[in-house]
ROMISE-234314 format. One record per residue (C-alpha): residue in one letter; x, y, z. Coordinates in steps of 0.02 Angstrom, whole numbers, m for minus. Last residue first. Layout:
ROMISE-234314
+------+--------+--------+--------+
| resn |     px |     py |     pz |
+------+--------+--------+--------+
|    A |      X |      Y |      Z |
...
+------+--------+--------+--------+
***
This chain:
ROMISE-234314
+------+--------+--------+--------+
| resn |     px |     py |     pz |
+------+--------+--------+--------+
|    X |    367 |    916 |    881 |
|    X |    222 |    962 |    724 |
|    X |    248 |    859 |    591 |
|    X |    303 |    895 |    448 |
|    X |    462 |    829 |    435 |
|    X |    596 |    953 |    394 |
|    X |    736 |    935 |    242 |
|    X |    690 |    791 |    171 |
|    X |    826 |    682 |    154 |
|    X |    704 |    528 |    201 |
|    X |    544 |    508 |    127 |
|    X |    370 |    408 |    204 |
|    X |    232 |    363 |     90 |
|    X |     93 |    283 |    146 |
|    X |    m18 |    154 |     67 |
|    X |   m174 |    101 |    104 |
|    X |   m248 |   m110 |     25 |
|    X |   m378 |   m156 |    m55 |
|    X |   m394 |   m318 |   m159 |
|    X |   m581 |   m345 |   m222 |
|    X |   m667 |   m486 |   m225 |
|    X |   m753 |   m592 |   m376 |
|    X |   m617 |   m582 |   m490 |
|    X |   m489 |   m535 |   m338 |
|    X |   m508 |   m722 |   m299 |
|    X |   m471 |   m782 |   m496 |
|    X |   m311 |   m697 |   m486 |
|    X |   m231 |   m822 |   m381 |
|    X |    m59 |   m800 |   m321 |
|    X |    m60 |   m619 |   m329 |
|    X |     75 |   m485 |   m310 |
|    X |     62 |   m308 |   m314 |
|    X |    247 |   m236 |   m379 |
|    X |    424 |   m207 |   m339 |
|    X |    593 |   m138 |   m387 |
|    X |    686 |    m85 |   m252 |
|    X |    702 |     93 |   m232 |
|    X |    541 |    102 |   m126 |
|    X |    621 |     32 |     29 |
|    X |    530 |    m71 |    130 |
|    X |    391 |    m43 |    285 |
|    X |    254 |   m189 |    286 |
|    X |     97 |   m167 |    389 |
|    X |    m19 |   m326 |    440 |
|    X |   m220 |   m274 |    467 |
|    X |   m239 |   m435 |    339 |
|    X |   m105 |   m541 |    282 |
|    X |    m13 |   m502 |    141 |
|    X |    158 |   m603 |    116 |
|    X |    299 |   m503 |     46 |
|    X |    409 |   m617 |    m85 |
|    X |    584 |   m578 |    m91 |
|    X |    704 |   m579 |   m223 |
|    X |    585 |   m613 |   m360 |
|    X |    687 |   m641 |   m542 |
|    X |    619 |   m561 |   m696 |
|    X |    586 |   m644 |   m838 |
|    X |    410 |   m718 |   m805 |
|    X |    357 |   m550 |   m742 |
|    X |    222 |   m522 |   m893 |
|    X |    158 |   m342 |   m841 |
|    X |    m28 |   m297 |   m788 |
|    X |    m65 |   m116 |   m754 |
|    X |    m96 |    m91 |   m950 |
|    X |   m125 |     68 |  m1013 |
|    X |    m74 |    191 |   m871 |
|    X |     31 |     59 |   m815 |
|    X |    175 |     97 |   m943 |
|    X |    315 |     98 |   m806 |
|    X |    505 |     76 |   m906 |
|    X |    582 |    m72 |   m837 |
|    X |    753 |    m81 |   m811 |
|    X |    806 |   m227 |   m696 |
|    X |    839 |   m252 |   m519 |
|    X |    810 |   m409 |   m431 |
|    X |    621 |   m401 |   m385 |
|    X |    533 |   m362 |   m221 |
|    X |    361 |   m425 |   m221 |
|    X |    185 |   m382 |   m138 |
|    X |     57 |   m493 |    m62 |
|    X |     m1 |   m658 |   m132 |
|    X |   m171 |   m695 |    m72 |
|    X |   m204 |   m710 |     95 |
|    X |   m370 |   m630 |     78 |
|    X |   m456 |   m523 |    207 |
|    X |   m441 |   m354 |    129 |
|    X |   m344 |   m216 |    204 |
|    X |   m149 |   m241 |    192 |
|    X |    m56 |    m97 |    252 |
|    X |     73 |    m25 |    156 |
|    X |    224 |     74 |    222 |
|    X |    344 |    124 |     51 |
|    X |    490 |    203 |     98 |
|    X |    532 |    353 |    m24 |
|    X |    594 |    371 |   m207 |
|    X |    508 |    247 |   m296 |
|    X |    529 |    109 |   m432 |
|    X |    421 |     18 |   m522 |
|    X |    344 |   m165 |   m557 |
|    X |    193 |   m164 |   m652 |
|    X |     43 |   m273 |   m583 |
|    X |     50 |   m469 |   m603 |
|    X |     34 |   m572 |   m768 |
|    X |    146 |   m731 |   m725 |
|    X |     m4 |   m808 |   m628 |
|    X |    m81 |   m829 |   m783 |
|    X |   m280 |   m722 |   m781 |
|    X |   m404 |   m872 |   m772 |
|    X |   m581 |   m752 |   m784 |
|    X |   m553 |   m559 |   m850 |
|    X |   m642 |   m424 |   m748 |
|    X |   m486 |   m438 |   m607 |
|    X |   m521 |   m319 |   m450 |
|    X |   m394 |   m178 |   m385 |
|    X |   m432 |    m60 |   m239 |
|    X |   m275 |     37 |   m174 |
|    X |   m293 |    169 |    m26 |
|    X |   m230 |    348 |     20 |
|    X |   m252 |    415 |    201 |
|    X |   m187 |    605 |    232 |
|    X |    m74 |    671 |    359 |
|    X |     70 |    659 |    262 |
|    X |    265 |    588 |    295 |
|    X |    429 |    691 |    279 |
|    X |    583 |    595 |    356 |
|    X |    751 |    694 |    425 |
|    X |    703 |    711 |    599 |
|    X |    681 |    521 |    628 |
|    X |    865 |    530 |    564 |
|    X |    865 |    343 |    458 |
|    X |    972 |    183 |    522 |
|    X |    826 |     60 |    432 |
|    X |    784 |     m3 |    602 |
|    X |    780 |    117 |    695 |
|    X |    709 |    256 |    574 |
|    X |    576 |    134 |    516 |
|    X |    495 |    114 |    693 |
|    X |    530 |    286 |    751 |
|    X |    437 |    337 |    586 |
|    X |    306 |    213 |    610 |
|    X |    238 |    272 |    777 |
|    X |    298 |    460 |    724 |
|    X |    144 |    426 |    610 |
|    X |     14 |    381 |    724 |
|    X |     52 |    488 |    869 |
|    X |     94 |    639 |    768 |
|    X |    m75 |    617 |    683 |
|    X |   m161 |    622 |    877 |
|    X |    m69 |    758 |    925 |
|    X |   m120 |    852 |    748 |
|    X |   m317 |    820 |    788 |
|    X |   m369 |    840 |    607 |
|    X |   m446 |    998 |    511 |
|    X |   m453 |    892 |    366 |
|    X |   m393 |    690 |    347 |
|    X |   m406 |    694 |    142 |
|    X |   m453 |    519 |    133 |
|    X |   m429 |    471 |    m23 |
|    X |   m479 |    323 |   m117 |
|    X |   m415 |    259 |   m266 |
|    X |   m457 |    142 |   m441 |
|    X |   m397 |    m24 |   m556 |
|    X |   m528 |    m97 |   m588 |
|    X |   m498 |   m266 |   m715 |
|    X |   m490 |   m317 |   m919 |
|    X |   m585 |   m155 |   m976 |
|    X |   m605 |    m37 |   m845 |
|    X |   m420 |    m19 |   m843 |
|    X |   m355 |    m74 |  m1005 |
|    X |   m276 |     87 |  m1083 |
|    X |   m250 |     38 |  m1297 |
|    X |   m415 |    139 |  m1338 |
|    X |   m338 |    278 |  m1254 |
|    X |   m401 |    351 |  m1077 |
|    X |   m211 |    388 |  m1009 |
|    X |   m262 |    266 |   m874 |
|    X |   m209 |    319 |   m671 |
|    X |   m337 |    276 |   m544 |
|    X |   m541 |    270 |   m584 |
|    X |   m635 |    310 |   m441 |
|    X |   m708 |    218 |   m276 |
|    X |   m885 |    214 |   m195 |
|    X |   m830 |    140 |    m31 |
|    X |   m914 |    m21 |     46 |
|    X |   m772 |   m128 |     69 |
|    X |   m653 |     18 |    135 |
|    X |   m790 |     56 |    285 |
|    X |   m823 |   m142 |    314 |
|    X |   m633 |   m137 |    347 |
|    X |   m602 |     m3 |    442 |
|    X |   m715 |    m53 |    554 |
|    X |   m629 |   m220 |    562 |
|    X |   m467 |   m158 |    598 |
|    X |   m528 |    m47 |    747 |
|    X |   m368 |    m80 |    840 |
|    X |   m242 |    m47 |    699 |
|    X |    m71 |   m132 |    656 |
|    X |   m109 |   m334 |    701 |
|    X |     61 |   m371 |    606 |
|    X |    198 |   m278 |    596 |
|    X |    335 |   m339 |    464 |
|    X |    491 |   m220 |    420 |
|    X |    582 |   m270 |    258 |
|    X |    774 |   m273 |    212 |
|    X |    865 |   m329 |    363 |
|    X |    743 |   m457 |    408 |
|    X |    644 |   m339 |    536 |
|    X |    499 |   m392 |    623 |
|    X |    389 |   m277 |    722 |
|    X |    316 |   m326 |    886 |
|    X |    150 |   m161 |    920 |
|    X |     84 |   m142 |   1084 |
|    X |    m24 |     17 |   1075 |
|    X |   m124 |    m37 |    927 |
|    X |   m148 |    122 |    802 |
|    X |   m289 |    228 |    789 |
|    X |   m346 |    226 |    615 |
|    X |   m518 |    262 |    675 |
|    X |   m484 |    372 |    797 |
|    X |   m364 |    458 |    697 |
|    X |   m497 |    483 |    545 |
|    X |   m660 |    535 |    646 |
|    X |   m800 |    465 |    553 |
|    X |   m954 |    504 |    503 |
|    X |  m1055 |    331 |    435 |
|    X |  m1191 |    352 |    272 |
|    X |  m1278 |    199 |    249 |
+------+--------+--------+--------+
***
C-alpha cells in the first residue's frame, strides 16, 4: 500500500522528553509520538543492499541482510527540522559540555535493517566494532529487546565489514552494554569503540532489527540549521 508522508510530522518528537545521563551515554526513552506509524512504515520498506565490496569472500546476502534506507527529507518545513534536531542538540550539548553552535547535524533520515540467514549464530559473533568521528544518536525501531548496542574498551581493530559484518568479540572487553528498547534514543560518543549487539541471534532470523541513526559533529565550524 503506497502511504505519503510528511517527514517532520511523522518524526515529530514527544514534547516532554526525561533524558538520562550516566556520564558517558544519554538515554531518552518514549522519543517520537507517532512511534507506531513509524514503525509499520520501517517494517514494510523495500530496503537495499548496505556496504559489501561484492567478492566471493563478502557475506552479506549470504549468511544475513545487511541493507539501508534513506529518507532524503526534500523541500522540508526547516522550522519544523530545527525543532527536531536542536531538540537533541541542546540535549547533547548540556550534557556532554558541547557549543550548541558548534555541532553540524542533517536533515535527512537514515536507518539500519539487519536479519540473520544462518540458524544458532554464537553469541560471541556480533557486528564489527568501529570507530567514528561524531556523536552517534540512534533510535531503536523494532520491538525486540534484544541486546542493543556496546561500548568496548579500546582496542585496534581494523573495520573489514564490507565482507563480513560479523566479528568474533570474545577478546575484547564490553565497557558498557546499551540496552535497546523500542522508540528509546541513545546519544554517545562515536570515538568509543562500539558495535550492534545481540543476545539472541536466532530472533533477528525470523525478524528483522531496524533501527535510524543520526549523526551529530562537534568542531564544525557552523551548524546547519537555520537560527
Amino acid at each position: 500500500m503506497v502511504r505519503p508522508i510528511l517527514i517532520e510530522e511523522l518524526f515529530e518528537l514527544n514534547n516532554k522528553l526525561s533524558p538520562r545521563f550516566d556520564g558517558d551515554i544519554i538515554v531518552i526513552d518514549d522519543i517520537f509520538k507517532n512511534y507506531n506509524d513509524i514503525f509499520e512504515i520501517c517494517n514494510n520498506a523495500v530496503v537495499e543492499q548496505w556496504k559489501t565490496d561484492n567478492s566471493d569472500k563478502a557475506r552479506n546476502f549470504k549468511d544475513y541482510y545487511d541493507c539501508r534506507l534513506k529518507l532524503i527529507n526534500n523541500f522540508p518545513d526547516y522550522s519544523k527540522v530545527a525543532l527536531r534536531l536542536n531538540t537533541l542538540i541542546k540535549i547533547l550539548s548540556h550534557y556532554f559540555k558541547e557549543n550548541p553552535n558548534n555541532i553540524l547535524a542533517e536533515k535527512k533520515l537514515e536507518f539500519n535493517y539487519f536479519k540473520h540467514i544462518k540458524k544458532d549464530v554464537p553469541i560471541n559473533m556480533q557486528h564489527f566494532p568501529h570507530f567514528d568521528e561524531y556523536y552517534n544518536v540512534i533510535f531503536y525501531i523494532d520491538k525486540f529487546e534484544n541486546g542493543g548496542t556496546a561500548l568496548y574498551e579500546y582496542a585496534d581493530i581494523v573495520n573489514r565489514e564490507e565482507q563480513n559484518l560479523m566479528y568474533d568479540v570474545s577478546k575484547l572487553k564490553i565497557k558498557k552494554l546499551i540496552k535497546s528498547k523500542p522508540n528509546r534514543c541513545v546519544i554517545f560518543n562515536g570515538s568509543n569503540l562500539h558495535g550492534a549487539y545481540i543476545e539472541n541471534h536466532n530472533i533477528y532470523r525470523d525478524n528483522w532489527r531496524i533501527n535510524m541513526a543520526n549523526f551529530l559533529q562537534s568542531n564544525a565550524q557552523e551548524a546547519w540549521l537555520p537560527e
